[in-house]
C-alpha positions as CSV (number, residue, x, y, z in Angstrom):
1,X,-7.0,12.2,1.6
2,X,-10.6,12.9,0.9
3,X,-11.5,14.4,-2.5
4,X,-14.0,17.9,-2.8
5,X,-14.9,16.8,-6.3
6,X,-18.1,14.5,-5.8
7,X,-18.2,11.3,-7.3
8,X,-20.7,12.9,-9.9
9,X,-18.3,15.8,-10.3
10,X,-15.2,13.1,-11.3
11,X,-17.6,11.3,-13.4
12,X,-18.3,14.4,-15.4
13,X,-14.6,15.5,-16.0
14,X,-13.9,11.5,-17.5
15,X,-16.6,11.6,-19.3
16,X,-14.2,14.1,-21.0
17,X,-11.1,12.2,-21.5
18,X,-12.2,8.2,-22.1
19,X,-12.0,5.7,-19.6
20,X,-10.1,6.8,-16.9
21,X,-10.4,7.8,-13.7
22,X,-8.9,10.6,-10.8
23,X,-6.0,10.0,-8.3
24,X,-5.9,12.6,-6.2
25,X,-2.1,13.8,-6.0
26,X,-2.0,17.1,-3.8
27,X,-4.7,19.2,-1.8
28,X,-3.5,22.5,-0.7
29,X,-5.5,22.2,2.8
30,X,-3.0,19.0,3.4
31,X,0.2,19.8,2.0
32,X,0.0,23.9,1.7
33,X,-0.8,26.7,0.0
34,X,2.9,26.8,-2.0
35,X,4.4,26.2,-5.3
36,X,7.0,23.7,-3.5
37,X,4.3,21.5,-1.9
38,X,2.5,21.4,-5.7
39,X,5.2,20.8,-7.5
40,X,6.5,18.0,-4.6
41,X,3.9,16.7,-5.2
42,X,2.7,17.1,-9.2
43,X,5.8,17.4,-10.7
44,X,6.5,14.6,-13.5
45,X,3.1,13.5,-13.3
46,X,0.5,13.5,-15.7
47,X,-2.1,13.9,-17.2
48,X,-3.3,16.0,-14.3
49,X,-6.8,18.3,-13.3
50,X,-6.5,20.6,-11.2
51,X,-9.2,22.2,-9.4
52,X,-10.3,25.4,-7.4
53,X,-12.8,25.7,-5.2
54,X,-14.0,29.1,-3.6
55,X,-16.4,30.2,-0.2
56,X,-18.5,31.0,-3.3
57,X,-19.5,27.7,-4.4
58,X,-17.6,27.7,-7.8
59,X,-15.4,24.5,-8.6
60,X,-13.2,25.0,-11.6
61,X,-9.9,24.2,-13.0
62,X,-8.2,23.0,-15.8
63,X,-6.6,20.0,-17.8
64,X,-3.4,19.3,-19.0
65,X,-1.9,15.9,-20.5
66,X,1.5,17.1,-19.8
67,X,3.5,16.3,-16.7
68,X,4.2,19.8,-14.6
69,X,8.1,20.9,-14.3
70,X,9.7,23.6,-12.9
71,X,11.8,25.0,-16.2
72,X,9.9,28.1,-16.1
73,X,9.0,27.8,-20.3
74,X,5.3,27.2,-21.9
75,X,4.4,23.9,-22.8
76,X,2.6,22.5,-26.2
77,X,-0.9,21.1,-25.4
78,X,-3.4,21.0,-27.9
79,X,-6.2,19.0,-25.6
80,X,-5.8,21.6,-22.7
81,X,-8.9,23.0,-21.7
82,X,-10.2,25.0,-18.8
83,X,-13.9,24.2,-17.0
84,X,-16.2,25.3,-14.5
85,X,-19.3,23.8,-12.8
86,X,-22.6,25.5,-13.4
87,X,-24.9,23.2,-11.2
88,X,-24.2,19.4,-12.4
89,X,-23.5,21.0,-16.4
90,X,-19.5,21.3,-17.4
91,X,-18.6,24.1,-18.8
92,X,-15.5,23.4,-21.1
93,X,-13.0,26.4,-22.8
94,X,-10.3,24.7,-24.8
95,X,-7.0,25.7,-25.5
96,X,-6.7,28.7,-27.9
97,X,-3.6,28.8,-28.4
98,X,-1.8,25.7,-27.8
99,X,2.1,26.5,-27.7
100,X,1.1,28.1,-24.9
101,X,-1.6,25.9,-23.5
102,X,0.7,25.7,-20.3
103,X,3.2,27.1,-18.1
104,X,5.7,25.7,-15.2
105,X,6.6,28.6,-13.4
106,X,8.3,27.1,-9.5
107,X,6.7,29.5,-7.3
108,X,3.1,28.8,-8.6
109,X,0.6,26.0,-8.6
110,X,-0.9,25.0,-11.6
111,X,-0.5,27.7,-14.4
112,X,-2.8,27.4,-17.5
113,X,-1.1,29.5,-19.9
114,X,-1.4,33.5,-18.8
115,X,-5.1,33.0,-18.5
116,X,-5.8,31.3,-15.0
117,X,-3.4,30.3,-12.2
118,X,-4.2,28.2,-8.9
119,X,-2.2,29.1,-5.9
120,X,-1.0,32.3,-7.8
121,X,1.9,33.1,-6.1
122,X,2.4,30.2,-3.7
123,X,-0.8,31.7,-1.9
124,X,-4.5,30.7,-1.9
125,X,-5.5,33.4,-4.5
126,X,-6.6,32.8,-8.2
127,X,-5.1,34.8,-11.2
128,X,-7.5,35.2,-13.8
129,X,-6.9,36.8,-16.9
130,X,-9.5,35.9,-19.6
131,X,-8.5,35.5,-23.5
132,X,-4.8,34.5,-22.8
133,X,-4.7,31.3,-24.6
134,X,-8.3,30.6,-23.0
135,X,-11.5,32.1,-23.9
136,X,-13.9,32.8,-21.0
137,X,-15.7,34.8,-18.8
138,X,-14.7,35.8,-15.1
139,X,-17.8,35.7,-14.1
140,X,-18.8,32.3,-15.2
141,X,-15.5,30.5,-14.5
142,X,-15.3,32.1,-10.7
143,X,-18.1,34.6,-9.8
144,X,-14.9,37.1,-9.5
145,X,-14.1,35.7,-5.9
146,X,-10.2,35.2,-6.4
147,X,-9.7,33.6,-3.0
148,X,-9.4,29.9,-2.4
149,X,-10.7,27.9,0.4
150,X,-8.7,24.6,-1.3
151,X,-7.5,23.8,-4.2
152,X,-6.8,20.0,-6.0
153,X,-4.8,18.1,-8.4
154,X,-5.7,14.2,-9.7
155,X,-3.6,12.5,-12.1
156,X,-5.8,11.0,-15.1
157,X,-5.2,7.2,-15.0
158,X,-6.6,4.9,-17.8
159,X,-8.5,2.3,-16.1
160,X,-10.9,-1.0,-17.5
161,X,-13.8,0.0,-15.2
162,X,-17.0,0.1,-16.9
163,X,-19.5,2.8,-15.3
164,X,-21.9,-0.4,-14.0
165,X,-21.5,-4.0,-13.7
166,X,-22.2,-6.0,-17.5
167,X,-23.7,-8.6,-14.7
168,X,-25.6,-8.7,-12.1
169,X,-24.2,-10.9,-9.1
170,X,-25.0,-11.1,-5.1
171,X,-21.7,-11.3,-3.5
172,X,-23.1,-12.1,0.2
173,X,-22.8,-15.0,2.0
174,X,-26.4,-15.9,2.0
175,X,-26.4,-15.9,-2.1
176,X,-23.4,-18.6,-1.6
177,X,-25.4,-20.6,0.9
178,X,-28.3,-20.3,-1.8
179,X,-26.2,-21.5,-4.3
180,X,-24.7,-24.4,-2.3
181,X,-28.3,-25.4,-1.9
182,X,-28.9,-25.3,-5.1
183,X,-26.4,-27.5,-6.1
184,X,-27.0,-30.4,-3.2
185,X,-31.0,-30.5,-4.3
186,X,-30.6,-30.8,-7.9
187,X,-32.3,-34.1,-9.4
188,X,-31.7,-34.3,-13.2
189,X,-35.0,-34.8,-15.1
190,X,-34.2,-38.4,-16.5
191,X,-34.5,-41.5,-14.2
192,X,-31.8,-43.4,-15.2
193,X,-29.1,-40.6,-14.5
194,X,-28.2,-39.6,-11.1
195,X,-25.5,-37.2,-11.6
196,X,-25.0,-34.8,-14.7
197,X,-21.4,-35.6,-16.6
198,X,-19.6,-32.4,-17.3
199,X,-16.5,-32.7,-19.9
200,X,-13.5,-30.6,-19.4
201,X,-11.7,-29.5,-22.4
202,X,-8.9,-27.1,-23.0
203,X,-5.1,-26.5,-23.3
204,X,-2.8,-27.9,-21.1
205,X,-1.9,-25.3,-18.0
206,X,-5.6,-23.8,-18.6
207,X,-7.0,-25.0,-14.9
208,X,-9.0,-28.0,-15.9
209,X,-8.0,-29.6,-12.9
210,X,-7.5,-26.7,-10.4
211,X,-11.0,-26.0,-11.2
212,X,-12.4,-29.6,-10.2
213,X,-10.2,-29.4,-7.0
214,X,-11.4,-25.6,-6.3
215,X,-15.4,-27.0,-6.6
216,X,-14.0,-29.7,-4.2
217,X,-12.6,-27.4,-1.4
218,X,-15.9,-25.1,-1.9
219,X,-18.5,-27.7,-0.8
220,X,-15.7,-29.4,2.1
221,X,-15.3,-26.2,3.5
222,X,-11.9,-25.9,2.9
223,X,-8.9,-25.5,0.3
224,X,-7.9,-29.2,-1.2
225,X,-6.2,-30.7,-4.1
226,X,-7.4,-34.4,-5.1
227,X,-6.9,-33.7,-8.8
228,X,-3.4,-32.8,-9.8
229,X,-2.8,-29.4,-11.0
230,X,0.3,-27.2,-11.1
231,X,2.4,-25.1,-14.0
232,X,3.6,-27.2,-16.8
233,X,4.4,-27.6,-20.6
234,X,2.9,-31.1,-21.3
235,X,-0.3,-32.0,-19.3
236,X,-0.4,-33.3,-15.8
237,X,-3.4,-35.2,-16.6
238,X,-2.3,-38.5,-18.1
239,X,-5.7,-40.1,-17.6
240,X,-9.5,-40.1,-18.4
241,X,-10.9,-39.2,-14.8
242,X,-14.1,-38.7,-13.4
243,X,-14.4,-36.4,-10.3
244,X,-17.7,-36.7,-8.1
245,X,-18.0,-34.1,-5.2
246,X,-19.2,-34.7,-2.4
247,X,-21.1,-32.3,0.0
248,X,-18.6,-31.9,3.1
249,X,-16.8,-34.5,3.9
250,X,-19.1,-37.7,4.9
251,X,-22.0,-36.1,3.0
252,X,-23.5,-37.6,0.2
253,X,-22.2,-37.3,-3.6
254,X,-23.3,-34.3,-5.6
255,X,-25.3,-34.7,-8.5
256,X,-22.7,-33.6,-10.8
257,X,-19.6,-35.5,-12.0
258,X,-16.7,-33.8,-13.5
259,X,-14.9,-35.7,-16.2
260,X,-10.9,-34.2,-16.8
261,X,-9.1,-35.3,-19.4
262,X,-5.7,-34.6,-21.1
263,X,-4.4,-31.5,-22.0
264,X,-4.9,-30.2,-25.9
265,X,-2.0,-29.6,-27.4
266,X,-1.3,-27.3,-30.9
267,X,1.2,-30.5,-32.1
268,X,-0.1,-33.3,-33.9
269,X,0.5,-36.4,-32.4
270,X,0.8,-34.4,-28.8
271,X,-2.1,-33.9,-25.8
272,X,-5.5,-34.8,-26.0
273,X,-6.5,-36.9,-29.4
274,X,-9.8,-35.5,-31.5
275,X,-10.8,-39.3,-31.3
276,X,-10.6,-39.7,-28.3
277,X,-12.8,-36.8,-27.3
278,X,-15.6,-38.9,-29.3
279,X,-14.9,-41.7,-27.3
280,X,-15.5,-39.5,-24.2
281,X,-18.5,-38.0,-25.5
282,X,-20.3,-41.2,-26.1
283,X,-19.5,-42.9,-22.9
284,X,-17.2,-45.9,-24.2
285,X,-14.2,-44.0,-22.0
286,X,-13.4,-46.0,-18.3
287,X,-12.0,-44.0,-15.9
288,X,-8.5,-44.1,-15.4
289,X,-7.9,-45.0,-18.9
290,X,-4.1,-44.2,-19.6
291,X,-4.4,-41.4,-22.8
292,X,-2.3,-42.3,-25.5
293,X,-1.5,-39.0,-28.0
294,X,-0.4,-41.3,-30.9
295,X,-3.5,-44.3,-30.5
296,X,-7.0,-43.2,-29.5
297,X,-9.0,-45.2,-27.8
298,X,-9.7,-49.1,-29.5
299,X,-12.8,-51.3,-28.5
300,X,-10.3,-53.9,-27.9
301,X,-9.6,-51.7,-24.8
302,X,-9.5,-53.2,-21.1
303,X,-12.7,-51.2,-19.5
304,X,-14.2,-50.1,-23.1
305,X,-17.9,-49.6,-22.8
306,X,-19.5,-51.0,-25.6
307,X,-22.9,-50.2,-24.9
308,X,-22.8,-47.0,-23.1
309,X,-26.1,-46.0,-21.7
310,X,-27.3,-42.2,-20.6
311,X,-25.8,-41.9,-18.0
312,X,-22.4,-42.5,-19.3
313,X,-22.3,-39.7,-21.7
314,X,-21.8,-36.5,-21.5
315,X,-24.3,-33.9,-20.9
316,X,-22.3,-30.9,-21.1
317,X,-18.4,-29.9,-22.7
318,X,-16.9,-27.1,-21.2
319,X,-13.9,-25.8,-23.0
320,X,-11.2,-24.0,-20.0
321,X,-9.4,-21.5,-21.7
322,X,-6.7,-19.3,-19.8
323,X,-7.7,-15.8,-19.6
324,X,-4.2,-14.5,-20.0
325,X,-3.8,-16.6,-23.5
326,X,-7.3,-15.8,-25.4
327,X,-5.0,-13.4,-27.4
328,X,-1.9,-15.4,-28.5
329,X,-4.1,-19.0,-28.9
330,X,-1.4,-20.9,-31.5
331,X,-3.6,-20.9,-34.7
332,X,-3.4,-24.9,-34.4
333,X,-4.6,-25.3,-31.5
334,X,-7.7,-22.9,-32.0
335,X,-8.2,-25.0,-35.0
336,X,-8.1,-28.5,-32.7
337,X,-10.7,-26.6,-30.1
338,X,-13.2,-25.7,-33.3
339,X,-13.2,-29.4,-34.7
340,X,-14.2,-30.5,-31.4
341,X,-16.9,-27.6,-31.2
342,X,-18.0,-28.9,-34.6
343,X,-17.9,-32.8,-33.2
344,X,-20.5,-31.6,-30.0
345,X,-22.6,-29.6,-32.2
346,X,-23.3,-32.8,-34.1
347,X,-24.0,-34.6,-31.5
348,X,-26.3,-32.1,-30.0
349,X,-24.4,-31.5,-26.6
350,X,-24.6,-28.0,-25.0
351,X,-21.2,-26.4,-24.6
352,X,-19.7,-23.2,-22.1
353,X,-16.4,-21.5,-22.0
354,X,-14.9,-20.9,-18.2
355,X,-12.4,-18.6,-18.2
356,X,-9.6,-18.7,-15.9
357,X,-7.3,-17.1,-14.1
358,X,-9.1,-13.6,-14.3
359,X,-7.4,-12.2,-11.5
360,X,-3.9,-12.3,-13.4
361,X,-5.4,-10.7,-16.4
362,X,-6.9,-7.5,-14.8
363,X,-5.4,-5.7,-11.9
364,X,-8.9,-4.6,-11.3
365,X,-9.6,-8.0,-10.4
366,X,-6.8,-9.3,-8.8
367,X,-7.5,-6.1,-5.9
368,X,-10.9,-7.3,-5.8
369,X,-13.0,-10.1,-7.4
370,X,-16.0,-8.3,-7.3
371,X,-14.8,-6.2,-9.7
372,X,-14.9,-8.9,-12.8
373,X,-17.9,-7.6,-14.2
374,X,-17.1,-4.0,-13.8
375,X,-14.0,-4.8,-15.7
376,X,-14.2,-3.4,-19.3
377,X,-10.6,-5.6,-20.0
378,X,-12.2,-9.1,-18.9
379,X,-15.3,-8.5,-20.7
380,X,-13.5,-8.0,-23.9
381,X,-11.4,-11.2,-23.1
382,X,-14.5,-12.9,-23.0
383,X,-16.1,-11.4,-26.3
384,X,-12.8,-12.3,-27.9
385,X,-13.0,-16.2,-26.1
386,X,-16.9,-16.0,-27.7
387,X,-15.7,-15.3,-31.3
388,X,-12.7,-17.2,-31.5
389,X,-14.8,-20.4,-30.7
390,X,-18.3,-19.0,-32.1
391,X,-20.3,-19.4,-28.9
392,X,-22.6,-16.8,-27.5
393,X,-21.5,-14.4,-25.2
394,X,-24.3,-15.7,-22.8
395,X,-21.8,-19.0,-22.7
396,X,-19.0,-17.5,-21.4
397,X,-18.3,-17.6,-17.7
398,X,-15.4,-16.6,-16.0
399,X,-13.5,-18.1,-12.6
400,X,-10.8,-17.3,-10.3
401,X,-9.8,-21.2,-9.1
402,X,-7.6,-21.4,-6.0
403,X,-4.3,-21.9,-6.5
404,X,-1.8,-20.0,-3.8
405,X,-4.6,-19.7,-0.9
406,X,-4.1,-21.3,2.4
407,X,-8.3,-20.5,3.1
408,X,-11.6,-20.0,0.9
409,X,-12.7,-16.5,-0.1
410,X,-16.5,-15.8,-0.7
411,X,-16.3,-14.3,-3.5
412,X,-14.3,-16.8,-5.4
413,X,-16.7,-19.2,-4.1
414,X,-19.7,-17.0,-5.8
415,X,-18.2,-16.9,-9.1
416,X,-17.3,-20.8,-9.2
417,X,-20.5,-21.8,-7.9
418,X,-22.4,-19.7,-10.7
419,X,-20.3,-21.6,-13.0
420,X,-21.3,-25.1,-11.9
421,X,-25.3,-24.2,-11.9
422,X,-24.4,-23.0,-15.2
423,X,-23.3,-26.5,-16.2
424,X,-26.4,-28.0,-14.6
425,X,-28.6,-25.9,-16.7
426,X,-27.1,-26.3,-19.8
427,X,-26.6,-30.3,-19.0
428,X,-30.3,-30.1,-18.1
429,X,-31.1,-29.1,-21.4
430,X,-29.8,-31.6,-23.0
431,X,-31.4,-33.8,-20.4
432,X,-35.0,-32.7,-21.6
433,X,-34.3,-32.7,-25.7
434,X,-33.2,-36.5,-24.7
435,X,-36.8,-37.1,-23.1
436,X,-38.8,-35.0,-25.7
437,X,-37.0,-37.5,-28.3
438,X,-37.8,-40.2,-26.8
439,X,-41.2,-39.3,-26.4
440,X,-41.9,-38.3,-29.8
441,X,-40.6,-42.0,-30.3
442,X,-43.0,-43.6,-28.3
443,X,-45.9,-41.6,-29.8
444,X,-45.5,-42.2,-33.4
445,X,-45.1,-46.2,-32.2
């Protein structure tokens, strides 16, 4: 069915009622001119608008939060309110008398108190009777032409969906090709290191490693799982391991490694150990090395670096947070993730949040991807992510990794290769305070 209301039209009436948006449930021109088909279709449904339209040119209506019946009796509604359209301008008349805002009579359509009634009768005629319950004139609400040419009815549903995108994102297959591109030419500003480290922290089930193996099926054209991922209490990682990706499948390595590591967990002596992570951070970790919850890392260790140069550190920490969690973190476990924020500011190392698994936090987004920035629900996920571990909104990127697909989607591809230039730029920055220390160095030698 095709709506009459323009989209400027339905944007006017929400801007009325919050953040919602219209469903249209009956049109007259479809499904008749009767009470039966309106209340077949309406009835137990709500909160509804209803809307006239006449040969005219007036569109008008009303707006009820309760559901329409058939018992015949007024209703209580003290937000019910009728309107009119004069040009693009709303012209609002609320309720003046709300026991008997409205009333469900079977033979009629929608029946706003004794004041105005669409499909009066079961027929395509408007009664109009001014100062019952509503205040307004004839003139103004209808131009006095009673007869209908159709007549509407939406059902108000709440909805996340901001009025524009809070970002601005291509999703066309060039932009991903532009991306990919991106990526492959990267050369990181200091000699000695080849390819950027990225360090993957989070709680265990967050998509650490789906999101390694998602990057990984991106740039081989297809969906793949080298890292082990799946659903479970205690991490799947066991081991420090570093992930290069390469570009297809006999093409050269990327310039970006990413470095997976255990699971945090909100137990002491459980997951991920704090001392380890500084281990990790200043390139003493081999990869492969077996994590042990209840011994960090020793310099006695078969494979320990003692004399880690650049390129064995990390350049960037990411922390991979679930985006169905952010709200019921453990309180221990937010504490773990802020002493390891304090531990990176220290040592100077940029840091982002990826969220995950948008599409199972909003339906908005699981019907389309697209939608993640148009998404008022995600968007305060991710302020709430930003707070709890006092980065800047700017920081915060959010993912959909694959995890049930068969074959890539574009879109997913979009968002996860935004995230990984992200991690370049931020890794690049640290890259460049490096040389400008090292410069200043040499000069006052």
């Amino acid at each position: 069915m095709n709506s009459m209301l323009t989209n400027s039209q339905q944007k006017t009436i929400c801007s009325q009622l919050g953040r919602v948006k219209l469903q249209l449930l009956y049109k007259a021109s479809i499904h008749g001119f009767t009470g039966a088909a309106f209340h077949q279709r309406c009835d137990n449904r709500g909160p509804t608008v209803s809307v006239g339209y006449n040969a005219s040119g007036y569109v008008f209506g009303g707006y009820t939060k309760q559901p329409f019946s058939q018992s015949g009796q007024y209703v209580h509604d003290d937000q019910a309110f009728l309107f009119t359209f004069s040009g693009v301008k709303l012209l609002k008349y609320p309720v003046t008398g709300p026991a008997n805002a409205v009333r469900m009579i079977p033979g009629s359509g929608p029946h706003f108190g004794d004041a105005l009634v669409l499909d009066y009768g079961g027929q395509a005629v408007v009664y109009s009777s001014p100062g019952n319950y509503y205040n307004f004139t004839a003139a103004e609400m209808h131009g006095n032409d009673l007869n209908l040419t159709e007549c509407e009815v939406y059902e108000v549903k709440e909805t996340t969906e901001l009025e524009r995108p809070w970002r601005t994102i291509t999703w066309e297959s060039e932009k991903k090709m532009e991306l990919m591109e991106t990526v492959k030419t990267y050369k990181p500003t200091v000699s000695s290191v080849s390819q950027v480290r990225v360090l993957l922290i989070g709680p265990v089930g967050a998509g650490k490693s789906s999101f390694f193996n998602s990057i990984n099926s991106v740039f081989r054209g297809h969906v793949t799982s080298q890292a082990i991922a799946g659903s479970s209490t205690t991490s799947l990682t066991t081991k420090f391991r570093t992930y290069s990706v390469k570009a297809e499948r006999d093409g050269k390595r990327l310039p970006i490694i990413l470095c997976d590591t255990m699971g945090l967990e909100e137990s002491t002596g459980a997951g991920l150990d704090i001392d380890d992570i500084n281990s990790i951070l200043k390139g003493h970790l081999p990869d492969c090395y077996q994590f042990n919850p209840s011994a960090p890392l020793q310099s006695e260790t078969s494979g320990y670096c003692k004399s880690p140069g650049l390129k064995d550190k990390i350049h960037c920490v990411v922390y991979v947070t679930d985006a169905c969690k952010v709200s019921i973190m453990p309180t221990k476990l937010e504490e773990k993730l802020n002493a390891i924020r304090r531990k990176v500011n220290l040592m100077g190392i940029p840091q982002l949040v990826l969220v995950t698994k948008v599409d199972e936090a909003c339906p908005m987004v699981t019907e389309d991807v697209r939608n993640i920035y148009k998404s008022g629900y995600i968007k305060e996920i991710m302020q709430e992510v930003s707070a709890r571990l006092g980065v800047p909104l700017s920081c915060v990127v959010p993912v959909k990794n694959y995890s049930e697909e068969l074959d890539l989607d574009l879109n997913c591809d979009i968002l996860l290769l935004s995230a990984i230039i992200q991690m370049l730029r931020f890794a690049e920055n640290y890259l460049d305070d490096i040389s400008d220390q090292f410069s200043n160095i040499e000069v006052k030698e």
